[in-house]
PyMOL Python script that loads the backbone (N, CA, C, O; Angstrom):
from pymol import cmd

cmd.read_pdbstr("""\
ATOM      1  N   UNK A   1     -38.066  -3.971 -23.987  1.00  0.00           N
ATOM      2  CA  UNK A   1     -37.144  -4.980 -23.522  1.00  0.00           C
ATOM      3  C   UNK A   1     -37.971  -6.061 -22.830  1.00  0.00           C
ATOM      4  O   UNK A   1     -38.879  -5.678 -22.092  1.00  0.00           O
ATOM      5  N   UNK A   2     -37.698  -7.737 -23.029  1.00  0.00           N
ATOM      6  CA  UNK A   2     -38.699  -8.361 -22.450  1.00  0.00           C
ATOM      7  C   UNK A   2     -37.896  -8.853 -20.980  1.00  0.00           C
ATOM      8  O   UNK A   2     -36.824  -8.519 -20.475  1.00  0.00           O
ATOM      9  N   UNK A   3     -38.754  -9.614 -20.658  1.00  0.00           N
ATOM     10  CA  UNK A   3     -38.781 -10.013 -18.980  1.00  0.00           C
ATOM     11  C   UNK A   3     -37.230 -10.357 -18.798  1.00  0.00           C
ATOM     12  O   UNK A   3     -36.391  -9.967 -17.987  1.00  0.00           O
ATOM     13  N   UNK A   4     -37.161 -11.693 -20.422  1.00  0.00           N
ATOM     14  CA  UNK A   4     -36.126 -12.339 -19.545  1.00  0.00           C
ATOM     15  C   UNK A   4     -34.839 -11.568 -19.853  1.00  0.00           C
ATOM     16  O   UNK A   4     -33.887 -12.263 -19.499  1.00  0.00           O
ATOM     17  N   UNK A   5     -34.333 -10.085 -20.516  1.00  0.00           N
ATOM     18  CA  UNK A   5     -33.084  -9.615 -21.070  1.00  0.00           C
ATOM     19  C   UNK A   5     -32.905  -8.744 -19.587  1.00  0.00           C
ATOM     20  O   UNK A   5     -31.845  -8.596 -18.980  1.00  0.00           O
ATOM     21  N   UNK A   6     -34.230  -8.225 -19.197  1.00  0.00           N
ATOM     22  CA  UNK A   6     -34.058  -7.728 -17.861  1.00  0.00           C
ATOM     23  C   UNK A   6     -33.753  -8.518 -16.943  1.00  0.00           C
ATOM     24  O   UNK A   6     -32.912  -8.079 -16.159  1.00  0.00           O
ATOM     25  N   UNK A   7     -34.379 -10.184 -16.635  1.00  0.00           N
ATOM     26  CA  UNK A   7     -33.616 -10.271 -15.685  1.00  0.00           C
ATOM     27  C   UNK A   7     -31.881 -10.728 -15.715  1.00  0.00           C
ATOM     28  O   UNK A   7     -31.081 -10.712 -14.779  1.00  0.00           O
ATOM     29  N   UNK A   8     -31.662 -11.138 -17.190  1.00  0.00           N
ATOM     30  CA  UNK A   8     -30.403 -11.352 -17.395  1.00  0.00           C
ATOM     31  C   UNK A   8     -29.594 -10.370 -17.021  1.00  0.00           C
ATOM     32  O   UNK A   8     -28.465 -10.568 -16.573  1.00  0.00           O
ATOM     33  N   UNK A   9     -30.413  -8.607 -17.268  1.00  0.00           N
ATOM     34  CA  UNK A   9     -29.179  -7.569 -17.243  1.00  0.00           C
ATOM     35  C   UNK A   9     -29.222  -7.107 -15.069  1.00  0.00           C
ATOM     36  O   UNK A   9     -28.445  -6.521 -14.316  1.00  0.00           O
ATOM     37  N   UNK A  10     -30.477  -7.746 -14.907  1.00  0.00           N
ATOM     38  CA  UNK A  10     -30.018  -7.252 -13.204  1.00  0.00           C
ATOM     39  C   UNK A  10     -29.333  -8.218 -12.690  1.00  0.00           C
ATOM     40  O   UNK A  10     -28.555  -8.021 -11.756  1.00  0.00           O
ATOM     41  N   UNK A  11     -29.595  -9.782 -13.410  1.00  0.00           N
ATOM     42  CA  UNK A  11     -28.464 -10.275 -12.296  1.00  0.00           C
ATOM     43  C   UNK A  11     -27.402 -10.161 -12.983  1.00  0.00           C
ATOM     44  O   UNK A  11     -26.615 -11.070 -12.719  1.00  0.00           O
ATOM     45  N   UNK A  12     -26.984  -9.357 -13.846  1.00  0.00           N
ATOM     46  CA  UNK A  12     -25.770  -9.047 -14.598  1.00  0.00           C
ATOM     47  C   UNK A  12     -24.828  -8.150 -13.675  1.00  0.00           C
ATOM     48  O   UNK A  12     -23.604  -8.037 -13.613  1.00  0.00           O
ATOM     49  N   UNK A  13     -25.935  -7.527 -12.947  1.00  0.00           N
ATOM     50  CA  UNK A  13     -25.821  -6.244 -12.364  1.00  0.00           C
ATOM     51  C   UNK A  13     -25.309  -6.888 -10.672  1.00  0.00           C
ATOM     52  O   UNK A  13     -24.323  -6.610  -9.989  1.00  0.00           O
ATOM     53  N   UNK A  14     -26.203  -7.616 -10.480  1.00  0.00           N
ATOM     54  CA  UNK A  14     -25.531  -8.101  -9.042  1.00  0.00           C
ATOM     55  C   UNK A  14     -24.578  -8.670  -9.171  1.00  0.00           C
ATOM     56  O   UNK A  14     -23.813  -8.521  -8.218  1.00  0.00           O
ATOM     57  N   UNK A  15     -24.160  -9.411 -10.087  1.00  0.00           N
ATOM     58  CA  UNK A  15     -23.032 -10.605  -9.733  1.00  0.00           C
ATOM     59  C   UNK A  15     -21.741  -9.299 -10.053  1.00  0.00           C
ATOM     60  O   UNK A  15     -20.590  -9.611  -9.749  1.00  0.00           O
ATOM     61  N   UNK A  16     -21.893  -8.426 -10.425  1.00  0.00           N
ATOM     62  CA  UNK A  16     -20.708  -7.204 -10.780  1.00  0.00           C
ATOM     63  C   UNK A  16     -20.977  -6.378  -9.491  1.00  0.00           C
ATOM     64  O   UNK A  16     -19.977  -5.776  -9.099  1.00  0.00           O
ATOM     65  N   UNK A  17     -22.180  -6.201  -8.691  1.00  0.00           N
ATOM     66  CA  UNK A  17     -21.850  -5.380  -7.396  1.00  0.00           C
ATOM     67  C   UNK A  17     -21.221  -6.588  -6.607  1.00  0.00           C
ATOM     68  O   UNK A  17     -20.045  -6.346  -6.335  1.00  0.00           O
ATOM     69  N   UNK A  18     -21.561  -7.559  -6.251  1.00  0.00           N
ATOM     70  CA  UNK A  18     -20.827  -8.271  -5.636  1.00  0.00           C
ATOM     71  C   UNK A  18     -19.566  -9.077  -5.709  1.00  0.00           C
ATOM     72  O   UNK A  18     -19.084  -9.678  -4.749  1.00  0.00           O
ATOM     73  N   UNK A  19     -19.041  -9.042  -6.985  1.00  0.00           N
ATOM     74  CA  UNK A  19     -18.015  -9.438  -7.333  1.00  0.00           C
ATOM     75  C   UNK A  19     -16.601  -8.042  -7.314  1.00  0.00           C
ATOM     76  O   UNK A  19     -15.375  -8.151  -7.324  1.00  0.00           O
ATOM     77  N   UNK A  20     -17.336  -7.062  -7.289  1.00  0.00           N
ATOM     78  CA  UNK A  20     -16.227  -5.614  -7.415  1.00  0.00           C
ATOM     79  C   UNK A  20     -15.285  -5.549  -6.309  1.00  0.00           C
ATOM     80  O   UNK A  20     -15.803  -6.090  -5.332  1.00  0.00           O
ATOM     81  N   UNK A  21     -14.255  -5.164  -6.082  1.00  0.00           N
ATOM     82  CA  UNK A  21     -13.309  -4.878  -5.351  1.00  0.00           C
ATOM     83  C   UNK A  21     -13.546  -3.863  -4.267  1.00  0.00           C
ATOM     84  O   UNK A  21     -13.042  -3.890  -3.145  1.00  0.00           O
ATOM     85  N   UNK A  22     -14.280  -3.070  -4.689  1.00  0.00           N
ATOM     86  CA  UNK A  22     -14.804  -1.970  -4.212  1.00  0.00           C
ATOM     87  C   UNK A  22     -15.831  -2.457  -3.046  1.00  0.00           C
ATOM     88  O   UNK A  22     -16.271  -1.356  -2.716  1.00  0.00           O
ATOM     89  N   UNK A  23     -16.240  -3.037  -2.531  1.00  0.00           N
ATOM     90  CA  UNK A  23     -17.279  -3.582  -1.720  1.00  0.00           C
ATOM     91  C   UNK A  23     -17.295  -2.940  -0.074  1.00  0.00           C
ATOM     92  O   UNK A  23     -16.749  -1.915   0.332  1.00  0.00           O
ATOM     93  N   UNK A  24     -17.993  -3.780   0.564  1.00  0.00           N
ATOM     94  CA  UNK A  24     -18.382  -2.977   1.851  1.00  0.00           C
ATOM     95  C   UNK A  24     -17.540  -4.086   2.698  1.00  0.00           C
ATOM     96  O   UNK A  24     -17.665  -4.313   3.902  1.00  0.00           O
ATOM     97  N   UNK A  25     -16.870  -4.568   2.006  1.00  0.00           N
ATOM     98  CA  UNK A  25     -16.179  -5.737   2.844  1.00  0.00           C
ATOM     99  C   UNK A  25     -14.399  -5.214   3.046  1.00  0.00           C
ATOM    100  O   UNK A  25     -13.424  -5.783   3.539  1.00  0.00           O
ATOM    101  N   UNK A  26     -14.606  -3.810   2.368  1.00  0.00           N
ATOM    102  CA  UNK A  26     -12.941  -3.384   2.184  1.00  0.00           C
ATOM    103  C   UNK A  26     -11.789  -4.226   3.181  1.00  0.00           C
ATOM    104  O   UNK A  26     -12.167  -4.638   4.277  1.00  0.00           O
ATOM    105  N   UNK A  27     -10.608  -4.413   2.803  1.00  0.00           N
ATOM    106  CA  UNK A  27      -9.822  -3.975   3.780  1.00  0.00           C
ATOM    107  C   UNK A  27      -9.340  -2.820   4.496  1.00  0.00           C
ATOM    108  O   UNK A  27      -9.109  -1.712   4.013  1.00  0.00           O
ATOM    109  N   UNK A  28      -9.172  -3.296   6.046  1.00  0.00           N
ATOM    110  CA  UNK A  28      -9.261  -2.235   6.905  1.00  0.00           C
ATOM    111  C   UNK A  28      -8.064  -2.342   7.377  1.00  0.00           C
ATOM    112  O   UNK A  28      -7.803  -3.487   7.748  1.00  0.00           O
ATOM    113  N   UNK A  29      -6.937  -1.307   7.550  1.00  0.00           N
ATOM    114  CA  UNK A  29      -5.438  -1.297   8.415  1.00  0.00           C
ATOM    115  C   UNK A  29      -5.825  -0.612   9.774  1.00  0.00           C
ATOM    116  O   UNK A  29      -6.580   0.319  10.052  1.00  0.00           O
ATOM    117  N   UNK A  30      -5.052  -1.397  10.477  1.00  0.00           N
ATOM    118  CA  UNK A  30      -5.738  -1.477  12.274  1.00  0.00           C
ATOM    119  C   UNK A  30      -4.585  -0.091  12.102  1.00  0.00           C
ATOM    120  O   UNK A  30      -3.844   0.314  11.206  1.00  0.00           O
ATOM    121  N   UNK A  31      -5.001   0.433  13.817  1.00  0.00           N
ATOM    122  CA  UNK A  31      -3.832   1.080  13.922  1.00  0.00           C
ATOM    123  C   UNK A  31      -2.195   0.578  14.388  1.00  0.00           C
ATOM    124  O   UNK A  31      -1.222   1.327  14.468  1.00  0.00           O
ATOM    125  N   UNK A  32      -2.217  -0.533  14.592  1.00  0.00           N
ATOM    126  CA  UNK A  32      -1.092  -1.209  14.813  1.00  0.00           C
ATOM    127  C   UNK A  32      -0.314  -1.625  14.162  1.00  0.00           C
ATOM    128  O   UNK A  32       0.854  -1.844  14.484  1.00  0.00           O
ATOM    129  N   UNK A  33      -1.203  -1.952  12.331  1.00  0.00           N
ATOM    130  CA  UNK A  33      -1.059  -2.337  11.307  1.00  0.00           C
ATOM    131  C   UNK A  33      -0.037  -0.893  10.856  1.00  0.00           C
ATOM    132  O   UNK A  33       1.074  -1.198  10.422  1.00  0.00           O
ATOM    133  N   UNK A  34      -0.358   0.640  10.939  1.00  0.00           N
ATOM    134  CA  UNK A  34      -0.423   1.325  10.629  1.00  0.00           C
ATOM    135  C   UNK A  34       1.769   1.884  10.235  1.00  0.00           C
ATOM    136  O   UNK A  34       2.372   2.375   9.281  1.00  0.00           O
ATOM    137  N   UNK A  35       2.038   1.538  11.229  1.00  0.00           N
ATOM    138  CA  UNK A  35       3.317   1.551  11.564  1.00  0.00           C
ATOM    139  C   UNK A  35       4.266   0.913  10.420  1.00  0.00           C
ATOM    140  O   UNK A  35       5.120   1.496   9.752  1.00  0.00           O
ATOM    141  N   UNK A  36       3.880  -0.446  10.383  1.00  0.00           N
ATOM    142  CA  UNK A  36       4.614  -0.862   9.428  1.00  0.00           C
ATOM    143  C   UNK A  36       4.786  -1.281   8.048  1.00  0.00           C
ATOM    144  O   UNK A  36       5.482  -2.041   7.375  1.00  0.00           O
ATOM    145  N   UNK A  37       3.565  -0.204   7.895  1.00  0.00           N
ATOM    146  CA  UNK A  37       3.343   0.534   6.367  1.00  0.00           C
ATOM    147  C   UNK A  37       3.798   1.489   6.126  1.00  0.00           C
ATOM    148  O   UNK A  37       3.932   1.760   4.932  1.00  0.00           O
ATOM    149  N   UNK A  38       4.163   2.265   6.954  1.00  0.00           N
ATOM    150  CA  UNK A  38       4.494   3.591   6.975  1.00  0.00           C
ATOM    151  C   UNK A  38       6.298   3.568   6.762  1.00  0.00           C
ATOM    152  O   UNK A  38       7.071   4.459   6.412  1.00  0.00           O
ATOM    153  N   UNK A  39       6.520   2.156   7.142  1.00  0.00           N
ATOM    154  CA  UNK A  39       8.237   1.865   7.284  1.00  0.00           C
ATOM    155  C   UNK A  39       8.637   2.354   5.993  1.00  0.00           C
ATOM    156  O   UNK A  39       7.854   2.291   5.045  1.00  0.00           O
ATOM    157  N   UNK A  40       9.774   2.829   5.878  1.00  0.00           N
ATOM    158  CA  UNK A  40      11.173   3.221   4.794  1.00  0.00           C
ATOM    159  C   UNK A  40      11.223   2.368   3.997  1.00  0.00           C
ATOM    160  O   UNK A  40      11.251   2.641   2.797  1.00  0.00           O
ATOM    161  N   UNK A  41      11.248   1.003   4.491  1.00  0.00           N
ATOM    162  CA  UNK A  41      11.551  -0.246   3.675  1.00  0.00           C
ATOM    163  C   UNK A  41       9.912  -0.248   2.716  1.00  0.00           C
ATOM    164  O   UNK A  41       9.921  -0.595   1.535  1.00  0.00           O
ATOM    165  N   UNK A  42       8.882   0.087   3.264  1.00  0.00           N
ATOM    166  CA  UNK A  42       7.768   0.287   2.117  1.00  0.00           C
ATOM    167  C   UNK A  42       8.084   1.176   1.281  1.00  0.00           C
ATOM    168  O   UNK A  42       7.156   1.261   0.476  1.00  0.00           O
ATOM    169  N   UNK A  43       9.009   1.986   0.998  1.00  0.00           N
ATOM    170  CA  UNK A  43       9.108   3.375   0.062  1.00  0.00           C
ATOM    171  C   UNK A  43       9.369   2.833  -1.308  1.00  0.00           C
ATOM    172  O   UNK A  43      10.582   2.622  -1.311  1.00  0.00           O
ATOM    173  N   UNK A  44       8.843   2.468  -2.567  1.00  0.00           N
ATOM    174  CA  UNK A  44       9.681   1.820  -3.706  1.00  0.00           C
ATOM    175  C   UNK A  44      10.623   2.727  -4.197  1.00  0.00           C
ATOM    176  O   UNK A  44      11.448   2.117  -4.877  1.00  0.00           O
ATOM    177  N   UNK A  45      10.817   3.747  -4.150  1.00  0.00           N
ATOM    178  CA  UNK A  45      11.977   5.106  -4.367  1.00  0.00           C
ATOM    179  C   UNK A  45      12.900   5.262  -2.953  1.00  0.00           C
ATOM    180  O   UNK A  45      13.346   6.305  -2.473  1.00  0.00           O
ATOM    181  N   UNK A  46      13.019   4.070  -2.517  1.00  0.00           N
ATOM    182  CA  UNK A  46      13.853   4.531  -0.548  1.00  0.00           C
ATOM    183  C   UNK A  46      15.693   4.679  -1.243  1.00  0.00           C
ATOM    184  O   UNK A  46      16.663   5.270  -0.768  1.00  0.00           O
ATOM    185  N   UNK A  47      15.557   3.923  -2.414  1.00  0.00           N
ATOM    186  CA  UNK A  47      17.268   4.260  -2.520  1.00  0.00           C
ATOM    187  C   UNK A  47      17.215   5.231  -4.094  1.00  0.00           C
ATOM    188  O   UNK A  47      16.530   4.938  -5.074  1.00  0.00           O
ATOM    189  N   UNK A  48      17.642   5.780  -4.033  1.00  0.00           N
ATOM    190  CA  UNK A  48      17.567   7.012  -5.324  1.00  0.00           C
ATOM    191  C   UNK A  48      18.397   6.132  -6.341  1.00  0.00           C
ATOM    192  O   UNK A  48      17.879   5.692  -7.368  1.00  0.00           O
ATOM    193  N   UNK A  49      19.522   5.933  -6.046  1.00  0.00           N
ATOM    194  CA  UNK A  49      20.512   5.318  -6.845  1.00  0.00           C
ATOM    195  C   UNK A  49      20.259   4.237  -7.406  1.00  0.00           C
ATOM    196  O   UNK A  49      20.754   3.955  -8.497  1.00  0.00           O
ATOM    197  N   UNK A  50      19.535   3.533  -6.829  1.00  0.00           N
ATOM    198  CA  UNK A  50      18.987   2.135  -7.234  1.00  0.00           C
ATOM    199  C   UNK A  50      17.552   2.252  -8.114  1.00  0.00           C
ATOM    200  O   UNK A  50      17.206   1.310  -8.827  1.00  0.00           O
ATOM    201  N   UNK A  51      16.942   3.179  -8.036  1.00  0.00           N
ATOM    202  CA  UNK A  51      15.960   3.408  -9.140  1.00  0.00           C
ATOM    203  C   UNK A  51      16.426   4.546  -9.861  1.00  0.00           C
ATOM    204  O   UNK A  51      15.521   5.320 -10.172  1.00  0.00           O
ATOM    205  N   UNK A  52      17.712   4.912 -10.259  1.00  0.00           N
ATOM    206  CA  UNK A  52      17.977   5.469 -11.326  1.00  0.00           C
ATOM    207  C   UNK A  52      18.642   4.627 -12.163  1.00  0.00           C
ATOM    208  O   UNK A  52      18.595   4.706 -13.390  1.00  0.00           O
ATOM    209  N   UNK A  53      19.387   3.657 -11.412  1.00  0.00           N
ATOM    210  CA  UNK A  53      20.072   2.578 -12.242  1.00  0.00           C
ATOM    211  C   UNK A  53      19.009   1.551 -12.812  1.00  0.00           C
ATOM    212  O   UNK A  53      19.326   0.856 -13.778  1.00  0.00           O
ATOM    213  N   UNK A  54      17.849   1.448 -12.279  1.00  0.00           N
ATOM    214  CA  UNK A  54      16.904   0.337 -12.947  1.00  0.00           C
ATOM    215  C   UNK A  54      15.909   1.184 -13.773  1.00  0.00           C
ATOM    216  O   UNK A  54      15.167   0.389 -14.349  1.00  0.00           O
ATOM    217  N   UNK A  55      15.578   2.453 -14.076  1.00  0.00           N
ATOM    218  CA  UNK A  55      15.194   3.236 -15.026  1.00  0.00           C
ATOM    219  C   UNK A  55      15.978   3.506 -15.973  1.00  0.00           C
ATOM    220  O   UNK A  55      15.507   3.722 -17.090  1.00  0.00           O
ATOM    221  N   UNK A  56      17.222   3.550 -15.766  1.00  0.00           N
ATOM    222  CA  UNK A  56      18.409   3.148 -17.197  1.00  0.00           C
ATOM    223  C   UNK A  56      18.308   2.254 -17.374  1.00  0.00           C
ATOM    224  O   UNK A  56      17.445   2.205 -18.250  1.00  0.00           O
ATOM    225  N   UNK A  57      18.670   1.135 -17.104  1.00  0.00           N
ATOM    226  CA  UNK A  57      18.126  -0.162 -17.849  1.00  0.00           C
ATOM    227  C   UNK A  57      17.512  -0.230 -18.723  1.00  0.00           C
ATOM    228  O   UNK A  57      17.708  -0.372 -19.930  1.00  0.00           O
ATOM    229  N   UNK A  58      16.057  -0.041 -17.596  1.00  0.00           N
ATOM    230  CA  UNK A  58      14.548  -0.280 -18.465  1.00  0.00           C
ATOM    231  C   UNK A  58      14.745   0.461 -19.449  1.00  0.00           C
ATOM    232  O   UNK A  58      14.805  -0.144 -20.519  1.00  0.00           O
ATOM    233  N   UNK A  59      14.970   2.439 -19.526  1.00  0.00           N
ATOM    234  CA  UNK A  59      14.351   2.478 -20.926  1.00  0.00           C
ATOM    235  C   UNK A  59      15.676   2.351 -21.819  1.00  0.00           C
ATOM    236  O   UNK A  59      15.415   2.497 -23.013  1.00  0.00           O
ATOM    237  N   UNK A  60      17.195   2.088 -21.515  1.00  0.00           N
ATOM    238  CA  UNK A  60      18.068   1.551 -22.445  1.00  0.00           C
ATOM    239  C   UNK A  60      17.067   0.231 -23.550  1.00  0.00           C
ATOM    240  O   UNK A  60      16.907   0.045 -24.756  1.00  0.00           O
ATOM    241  N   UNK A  61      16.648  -0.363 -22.386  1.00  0.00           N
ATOM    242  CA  UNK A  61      15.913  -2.144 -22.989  1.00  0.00           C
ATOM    243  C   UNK A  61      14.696  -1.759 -23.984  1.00  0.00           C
ATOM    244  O   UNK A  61      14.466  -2.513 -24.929  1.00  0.00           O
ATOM    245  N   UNK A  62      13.897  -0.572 -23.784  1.00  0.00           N
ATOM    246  CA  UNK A  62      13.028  -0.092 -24.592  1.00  0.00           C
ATOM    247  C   UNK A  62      12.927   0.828 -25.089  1.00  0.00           C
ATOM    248  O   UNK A  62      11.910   1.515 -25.195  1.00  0.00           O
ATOM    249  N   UNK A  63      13.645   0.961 -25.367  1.00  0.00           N
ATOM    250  CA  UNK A  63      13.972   2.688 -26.206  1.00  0.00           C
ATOM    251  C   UNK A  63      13.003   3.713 -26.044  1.00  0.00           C
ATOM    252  O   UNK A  63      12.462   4.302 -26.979  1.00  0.00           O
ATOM    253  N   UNK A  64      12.808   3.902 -24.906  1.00  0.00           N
ATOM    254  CA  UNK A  64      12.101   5.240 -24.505  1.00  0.00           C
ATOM    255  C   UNK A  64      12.085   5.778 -23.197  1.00  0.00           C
ATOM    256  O   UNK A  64      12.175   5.100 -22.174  1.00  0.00           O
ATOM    257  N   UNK A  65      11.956   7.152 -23.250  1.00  0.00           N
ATOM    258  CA  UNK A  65      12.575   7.581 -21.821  1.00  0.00           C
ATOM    259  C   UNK A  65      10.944   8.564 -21.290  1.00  0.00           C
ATOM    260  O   UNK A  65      10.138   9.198 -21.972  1.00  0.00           O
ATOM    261  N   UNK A  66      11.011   8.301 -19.888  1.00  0.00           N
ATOM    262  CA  UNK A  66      10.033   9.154 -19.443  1.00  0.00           C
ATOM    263  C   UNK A  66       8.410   8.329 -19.637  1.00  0.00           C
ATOM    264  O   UNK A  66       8.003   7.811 -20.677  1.00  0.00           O
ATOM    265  N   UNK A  67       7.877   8.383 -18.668  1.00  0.00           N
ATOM    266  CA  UNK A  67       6.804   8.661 -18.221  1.00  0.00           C
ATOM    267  C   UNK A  67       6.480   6.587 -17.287  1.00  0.00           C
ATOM    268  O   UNK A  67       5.697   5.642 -17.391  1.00  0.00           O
ATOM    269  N   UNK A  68       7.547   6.934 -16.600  1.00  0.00           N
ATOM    270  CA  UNK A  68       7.628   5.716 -15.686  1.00  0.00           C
ATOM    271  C   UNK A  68       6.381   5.099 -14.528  1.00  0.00           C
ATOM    272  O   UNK A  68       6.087   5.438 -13.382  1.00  0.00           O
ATOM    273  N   UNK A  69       5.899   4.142 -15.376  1.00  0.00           N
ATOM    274  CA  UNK A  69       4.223   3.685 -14.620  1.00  0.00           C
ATOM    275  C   UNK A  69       3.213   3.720 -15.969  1.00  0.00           C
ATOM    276  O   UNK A  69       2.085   3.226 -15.987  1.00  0.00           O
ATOM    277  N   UNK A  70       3.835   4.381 -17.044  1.00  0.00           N
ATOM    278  CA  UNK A  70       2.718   4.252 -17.767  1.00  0.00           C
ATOM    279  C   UNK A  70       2.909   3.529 -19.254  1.00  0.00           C
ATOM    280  O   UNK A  70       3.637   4.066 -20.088  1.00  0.00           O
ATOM    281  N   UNK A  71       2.328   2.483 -19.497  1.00  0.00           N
ATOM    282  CA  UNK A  71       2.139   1.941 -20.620  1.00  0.00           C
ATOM    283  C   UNK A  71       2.640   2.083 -21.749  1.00  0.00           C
ATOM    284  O   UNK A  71       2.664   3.292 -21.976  1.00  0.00           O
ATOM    285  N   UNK A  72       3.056   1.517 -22.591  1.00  0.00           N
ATOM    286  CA  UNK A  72       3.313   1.627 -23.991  1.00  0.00           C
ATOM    287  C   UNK A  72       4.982   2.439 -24.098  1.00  0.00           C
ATOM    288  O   UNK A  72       5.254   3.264 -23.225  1.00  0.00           O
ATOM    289  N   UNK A  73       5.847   2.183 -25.021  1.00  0.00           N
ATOM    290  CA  UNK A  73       7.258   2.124 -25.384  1.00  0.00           C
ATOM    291  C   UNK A  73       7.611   1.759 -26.474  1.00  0.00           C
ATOM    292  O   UNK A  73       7.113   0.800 -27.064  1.00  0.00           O
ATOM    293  N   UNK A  74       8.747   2.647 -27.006  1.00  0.00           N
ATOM    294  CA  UNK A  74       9.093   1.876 -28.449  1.00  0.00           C
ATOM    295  C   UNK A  74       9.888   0.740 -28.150  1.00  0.00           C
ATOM    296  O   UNK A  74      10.152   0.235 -27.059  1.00  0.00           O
ATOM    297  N   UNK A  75      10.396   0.263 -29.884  1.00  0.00           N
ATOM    298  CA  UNK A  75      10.889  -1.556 -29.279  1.00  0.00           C
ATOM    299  C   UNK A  75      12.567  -1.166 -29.643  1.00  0.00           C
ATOM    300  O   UNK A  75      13.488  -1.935 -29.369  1.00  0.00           O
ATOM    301  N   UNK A  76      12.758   0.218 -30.331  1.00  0.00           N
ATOM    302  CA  UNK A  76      13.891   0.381 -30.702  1.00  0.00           C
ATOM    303  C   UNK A  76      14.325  -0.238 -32.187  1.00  0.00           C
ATOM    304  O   UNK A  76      15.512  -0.505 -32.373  1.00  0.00           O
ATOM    305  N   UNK A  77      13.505  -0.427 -33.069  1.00  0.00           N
ATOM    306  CA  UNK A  77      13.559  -1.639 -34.265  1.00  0.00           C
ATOM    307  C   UNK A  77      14.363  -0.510 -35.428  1.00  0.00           C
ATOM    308  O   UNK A  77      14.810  -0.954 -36.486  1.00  0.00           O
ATOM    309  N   UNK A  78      14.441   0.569 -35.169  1.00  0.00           N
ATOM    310  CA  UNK A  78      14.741   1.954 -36.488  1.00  0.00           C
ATOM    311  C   UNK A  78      15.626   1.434 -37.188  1.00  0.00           C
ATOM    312  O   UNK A  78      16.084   2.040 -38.156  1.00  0.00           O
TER     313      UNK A  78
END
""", "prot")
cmd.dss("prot")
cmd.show_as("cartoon", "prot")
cmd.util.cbc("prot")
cmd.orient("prot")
């Protein structure tokens, strides 16, 4: 491999450690912060009824039932 593919692939390499999400710069929740994350109103399941009625919907709208969060559905076209 010559000089210059290496240095293309390390600063390939830095601009992806420093660009990652993952970093040393995380966000941090104080403990004060802590409280009102923890609230009811954060729960996306806090009303049962209301995400059973919008999971009928959805898979009425896409003809497929089950596996809610994950990708891919039929279109219903049969």
């Amino acid at each position: 491999m010559s000089a210059g593919k290496r240095a293309v692939l390390l600063a390939a390499a830095i601009a992806a450690a420093l660009l990652c999400g993952c970093s040393s710069t995380a966000v941090r929740v104080r403990p004060w912060q802590r409280g009102a994350l923890a609230d009811e109103s954060m729960n996306p399941d806090r009303d049962p009824l209301a995400a059973a009625m919008i999971e009928h919907v959805y898979f009425s709208r896409e003809a497929a039932s089950g596996g809610r969060g994950v990708g891919g559905s039929g279109c219903g076209c049969n």
